[in-house]
N, C-alpha and C positions, 0 to 999 in steps of 0.2 A: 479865442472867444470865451468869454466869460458862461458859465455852465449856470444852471438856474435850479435851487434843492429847494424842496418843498419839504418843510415842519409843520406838523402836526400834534400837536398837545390833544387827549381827548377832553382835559378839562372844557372846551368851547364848546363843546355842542352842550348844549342848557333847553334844549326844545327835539321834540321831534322832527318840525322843518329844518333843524338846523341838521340834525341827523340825516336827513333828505338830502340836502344839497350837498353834503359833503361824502354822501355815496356814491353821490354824478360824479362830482371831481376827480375821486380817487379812482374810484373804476376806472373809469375812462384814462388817468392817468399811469395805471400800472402796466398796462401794457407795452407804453412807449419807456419807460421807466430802464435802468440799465442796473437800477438797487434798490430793495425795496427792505428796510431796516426797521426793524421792531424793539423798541426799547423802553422798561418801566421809567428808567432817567433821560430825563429831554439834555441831557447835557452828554450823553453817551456820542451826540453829534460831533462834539470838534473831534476825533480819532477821525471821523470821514471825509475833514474837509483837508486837504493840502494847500489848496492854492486861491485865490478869493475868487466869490460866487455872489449870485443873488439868490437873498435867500426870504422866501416867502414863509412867512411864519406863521400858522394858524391857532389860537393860543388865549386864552383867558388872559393870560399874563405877560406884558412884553417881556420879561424876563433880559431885559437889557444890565440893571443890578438894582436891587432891592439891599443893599448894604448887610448882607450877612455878615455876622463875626466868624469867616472863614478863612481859612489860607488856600482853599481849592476850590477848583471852577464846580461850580454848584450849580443848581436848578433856575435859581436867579441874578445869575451874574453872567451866565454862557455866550451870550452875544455880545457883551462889554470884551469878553477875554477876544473872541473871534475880529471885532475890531480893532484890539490894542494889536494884534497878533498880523493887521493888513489881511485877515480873509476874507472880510467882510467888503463888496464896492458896491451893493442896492440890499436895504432891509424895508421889505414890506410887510405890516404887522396887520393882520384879521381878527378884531380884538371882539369883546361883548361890548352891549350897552352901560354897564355895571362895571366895564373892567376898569381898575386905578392906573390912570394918567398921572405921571409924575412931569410936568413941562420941562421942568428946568432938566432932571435927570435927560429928558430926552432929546430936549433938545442942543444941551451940551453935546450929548452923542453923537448926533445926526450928524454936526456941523463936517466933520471927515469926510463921509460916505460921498457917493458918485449923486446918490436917491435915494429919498426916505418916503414913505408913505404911510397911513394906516388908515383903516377905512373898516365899517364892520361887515361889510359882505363880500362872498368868495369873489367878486368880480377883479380884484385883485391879480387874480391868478387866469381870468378869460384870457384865452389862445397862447398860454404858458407852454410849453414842454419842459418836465423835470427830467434832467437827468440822475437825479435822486430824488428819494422820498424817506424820510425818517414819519414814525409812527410812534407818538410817545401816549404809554398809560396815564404817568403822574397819578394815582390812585391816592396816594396821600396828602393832595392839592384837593379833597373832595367835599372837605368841611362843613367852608362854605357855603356851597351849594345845596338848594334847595331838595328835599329826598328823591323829589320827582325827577330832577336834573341828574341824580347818583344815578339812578338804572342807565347812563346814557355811555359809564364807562365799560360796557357788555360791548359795543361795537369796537374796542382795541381787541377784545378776542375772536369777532367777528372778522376782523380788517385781517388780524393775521392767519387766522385761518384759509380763508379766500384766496389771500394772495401766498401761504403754503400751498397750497392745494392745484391752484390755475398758475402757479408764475415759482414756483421750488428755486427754479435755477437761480434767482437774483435775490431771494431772499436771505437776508442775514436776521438773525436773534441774535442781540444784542444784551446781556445783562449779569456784563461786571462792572463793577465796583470804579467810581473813577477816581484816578491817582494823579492826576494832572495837578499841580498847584496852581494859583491863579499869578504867579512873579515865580518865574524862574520854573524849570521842568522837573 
């Protein structure tokens, strides 16, 4: 059976209710959780995955690939490597109203996968079980965002705290440096 990871960018929350709904999810999600991983790089994920999953991804940014001039799997390319790589067989993406749709990027993509979807509300992920959960800062994706939206990345220290604190044993911190190339390892 195919396992189901839950990503989380803090970039999304852009509001307060969004802050709301996404402390239902998670709470409620860490318990059942078997790993609960904290990482300033959203791309620190592929070392976790082995074998392909569905992977719910909560996220300002599909981060499928934005065309960096890079030779390593980076912040915006991480899900393109996971699908050339067969990890990938359902990508659900929980984006903003505001967040850039690339069609063609995407749906070039998609065309592989088992199921694609994206949708802007967590319902997405209603009666989900994650066997993982990645938790990503992204603090330098903040720009952007309006000042009022910046105070929203206070709840990645909040998320890891809580789930240090209530859940130690399945916690991993996460934040070295990735070395992965995006062709070739």
């Amino acid at each position: 059976m195919v396992k189901n990871f839950l990503s989380i960018d803090c970039d999304w929350i852009q509001s307060t209710q969004q802050m709301v709904n996404l402390n239902d999810l998670i709470f409620n999600r860490f318990k059942s959780a078997k790993r609960i991983i904290f990482s300033k790089n959203h791309h620190a994920i592929i070392k976790y995955i082995d074998k392909p999953i569905n992977l719910y991804n909560i996220d300002h940014h599909h981060d499928i690939n934005y065309h960096y001039e890079n030779q390593y799997v980076n912040q915006g390319n991480w899900i393109q490597y996971l699908n050339q790589k067969n990890l990938l067989e359902k990508y659900f993406w929980v984006h903003n109203s505001d967040s850039e749709m690339i069609h063609d990027e995407i749906t070039d993509f998609t065309r592989p996968l088992k199921g694609f979807d994206y949708n802007m509300g967590l319902e997405l992920c209603d009666g989900i079980e994650f066997e993982d959960i990645l938790i990503c800062e992204s603090f330098g994706f903040t720009d952007y965002l309006k000042n009022e939206a910046k105070k929203f990345f206070i709840p990645y220290y909040i998320f890891k705290q809580i789930a240090v604190h209530f859940f130690e044993e399945k916690v991993i911190i996460d934040n070295e440096e990735n070395k992965v190339k995006f062709y070739g390892e």
